[in-house]
N, C-alpha and C positions, 0 to 999 in steps of 0.2 A: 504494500500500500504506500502510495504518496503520502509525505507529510500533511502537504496541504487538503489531502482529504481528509485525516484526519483529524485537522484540526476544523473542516467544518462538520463534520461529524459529531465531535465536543461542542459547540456551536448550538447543533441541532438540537441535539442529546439531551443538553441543558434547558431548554426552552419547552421541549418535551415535556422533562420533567416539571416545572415550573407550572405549566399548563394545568397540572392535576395537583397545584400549590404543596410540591415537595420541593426542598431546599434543599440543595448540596452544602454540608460541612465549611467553614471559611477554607480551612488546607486544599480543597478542590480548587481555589483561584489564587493559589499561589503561581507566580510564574516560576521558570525551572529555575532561575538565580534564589527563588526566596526560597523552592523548597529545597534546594543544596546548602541555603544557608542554616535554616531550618531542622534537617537531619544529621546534626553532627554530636561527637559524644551522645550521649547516653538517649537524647533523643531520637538517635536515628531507629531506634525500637518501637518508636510512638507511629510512624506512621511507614516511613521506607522497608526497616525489614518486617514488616509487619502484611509486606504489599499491599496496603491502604492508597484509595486513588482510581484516576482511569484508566481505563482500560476495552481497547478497543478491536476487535480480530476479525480479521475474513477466511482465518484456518488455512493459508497461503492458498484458498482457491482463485482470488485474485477478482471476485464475483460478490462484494460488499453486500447488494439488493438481494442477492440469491443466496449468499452462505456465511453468515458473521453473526456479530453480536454486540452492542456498545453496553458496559458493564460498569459501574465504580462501587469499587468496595467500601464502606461506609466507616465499619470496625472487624478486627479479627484477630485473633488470640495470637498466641505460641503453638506450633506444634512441640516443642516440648512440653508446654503445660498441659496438652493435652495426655499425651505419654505419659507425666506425673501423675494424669488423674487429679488435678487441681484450678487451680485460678480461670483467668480469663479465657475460656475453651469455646466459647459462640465466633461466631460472623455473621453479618449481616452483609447483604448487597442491594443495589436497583439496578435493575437490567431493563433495556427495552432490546423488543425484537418487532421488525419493521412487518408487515403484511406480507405474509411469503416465503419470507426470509428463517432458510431453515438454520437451526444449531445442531452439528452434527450428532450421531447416536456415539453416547458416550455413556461411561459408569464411575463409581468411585470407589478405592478401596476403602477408605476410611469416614469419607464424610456422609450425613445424614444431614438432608436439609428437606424445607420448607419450602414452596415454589408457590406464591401469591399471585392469581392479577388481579392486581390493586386498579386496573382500568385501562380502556381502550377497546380492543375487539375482543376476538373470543382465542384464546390459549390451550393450542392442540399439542397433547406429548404423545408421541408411540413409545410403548413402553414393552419390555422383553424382564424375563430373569435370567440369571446365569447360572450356568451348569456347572460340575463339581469342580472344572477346572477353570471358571471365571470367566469362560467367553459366553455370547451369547448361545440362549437356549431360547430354539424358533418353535417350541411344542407347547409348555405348561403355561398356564395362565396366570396371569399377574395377579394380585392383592396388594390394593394400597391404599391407605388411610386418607379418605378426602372431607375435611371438618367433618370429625367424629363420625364418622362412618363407614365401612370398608367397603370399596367399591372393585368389582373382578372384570377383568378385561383377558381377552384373548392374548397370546403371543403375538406383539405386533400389532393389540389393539389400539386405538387413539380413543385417548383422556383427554375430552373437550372441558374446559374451565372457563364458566363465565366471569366479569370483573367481581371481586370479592371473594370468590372461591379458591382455595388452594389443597394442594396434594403433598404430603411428606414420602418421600422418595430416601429407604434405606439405601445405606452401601451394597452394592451390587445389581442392583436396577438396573439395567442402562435405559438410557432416553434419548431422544430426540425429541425438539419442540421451534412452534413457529407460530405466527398469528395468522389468526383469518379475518375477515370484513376491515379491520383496521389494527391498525401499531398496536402494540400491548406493552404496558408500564409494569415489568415484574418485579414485586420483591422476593428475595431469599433470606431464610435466615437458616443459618446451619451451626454444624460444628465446625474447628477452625479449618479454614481454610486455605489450600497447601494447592494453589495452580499449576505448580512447575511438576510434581511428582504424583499429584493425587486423580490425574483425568488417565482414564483409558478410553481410548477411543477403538469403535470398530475397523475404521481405516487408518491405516499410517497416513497422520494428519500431525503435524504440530498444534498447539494449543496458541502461541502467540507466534504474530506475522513478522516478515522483515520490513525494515519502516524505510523509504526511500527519502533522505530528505531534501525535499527541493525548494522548501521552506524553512524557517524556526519556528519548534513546537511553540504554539499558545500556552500548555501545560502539557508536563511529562505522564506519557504512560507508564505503569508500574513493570512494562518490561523496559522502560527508559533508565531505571533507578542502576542498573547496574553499571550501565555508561557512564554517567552523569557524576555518578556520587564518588569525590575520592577514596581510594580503596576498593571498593564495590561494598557489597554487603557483605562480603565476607568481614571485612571489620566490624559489621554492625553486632556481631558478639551473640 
């Protein structure tokens, strides 16, 4: 992806949001100088290694309208506090996905989350379980909790969710999901959340894109963080 698409994308994104009176965080409109200024010592755990922030993919299908996803993580724990069994272990996000515009079938080993539409059109997932060795199983039927109540779908059936409605999606699910009649404003809330190591996807797909830049970001993606930030995060402890 071009920079300068993504930064009108971020643009969009936000306006979007806005539309349905959700506010981004102030750290979302730092420019890249404030948040390099911003993550250093002991802070760079508050929001950089934390991957807090935008985040925006087209899965290097290089087809934004037809295969991506504009995301910003809101808050999100440690994976080692998780491992410890303690402290700060949620996340939260707001995703929109465009009318159409599919997110590839993916699962997680670790995380369990929350999938909201908080508003817009209607929010389709196909949904599969996985077999004893983690990949998809195209036979047994799903079960999964949709506000308080268990709803069963075929192998490869589609989980329509009107706005307000959402579906909790254990580790091992995989999904796919995309909107219909119009855009959809998702939120997620999960356990922490670990992008680089915690997606499996069905196709050899990368998870974040390569960023062409033919501009200067408006504001860093949280795959920008490790360019950007002296050290990378491996300093961030």
């Amino acid at each position: 992806m071009k920079r300068s698409q993504v930064n009108a994308i971020l643009e969009e994104g936000d306006a979007f949001l806005r539309s349905f009176s959700y506010t981004l965080p102030p750290f979302a409109y730092w420019s890249p100088d404030e948040l390099v200024a911003n993550c250093t010592g002991e802070d760079r755990s508050l929001v950089a290694e934390r991957r807090m922030g935008w985040d925006v993919t087209d899965y290097a299908a290089g087809k934004f309208a037809e295969t991506g996803l504009f995301l910003f993580t809101v808050r999100n724990g440690l994976l080692r506090d998780l491992q410890a069994g303690g402290g700060m272990v949620y996340a939260e996000k707001i995703m929109i996905t465009r009318k159409d515009q599919l997110a590839p079938m993916h699962r997680h080993n670790v995380k369990a989350e929350d999938i909201i539409n908080r508003g817009g059109g209607t929010l389709v997932l196909e949904l599969f379980n996985s077999d004893p060795e983690g990949w998809l199983d195209g036979e047994t039927k799903v079960t999964v909790p949709v506000d308080g109540q268990l709803r069963t779908v075929d192998a490869g059936g589609l989980l329509k969710l009107e706005p307000g409605e959402s579906v909790t999606l254990m580790p091992g699910v995989w999904h796919a999901f995309w909107a219909e009649k119009a855009d959809v404003l998702i939120g997620e809330v999960s356990t922490v959340n670990d992008d680089e190591t915690d997606n499996v996807f069905r196709e050899d797909i990368p998870r974040f894109t390569a960023i062409e830049e033919d501009e200067a970001p408006k504001h860093l993606l949280v795959s920008d963080y490790d360019a950007w930030l002296p050290g990378g995060l491996d300093a961030a402890g």
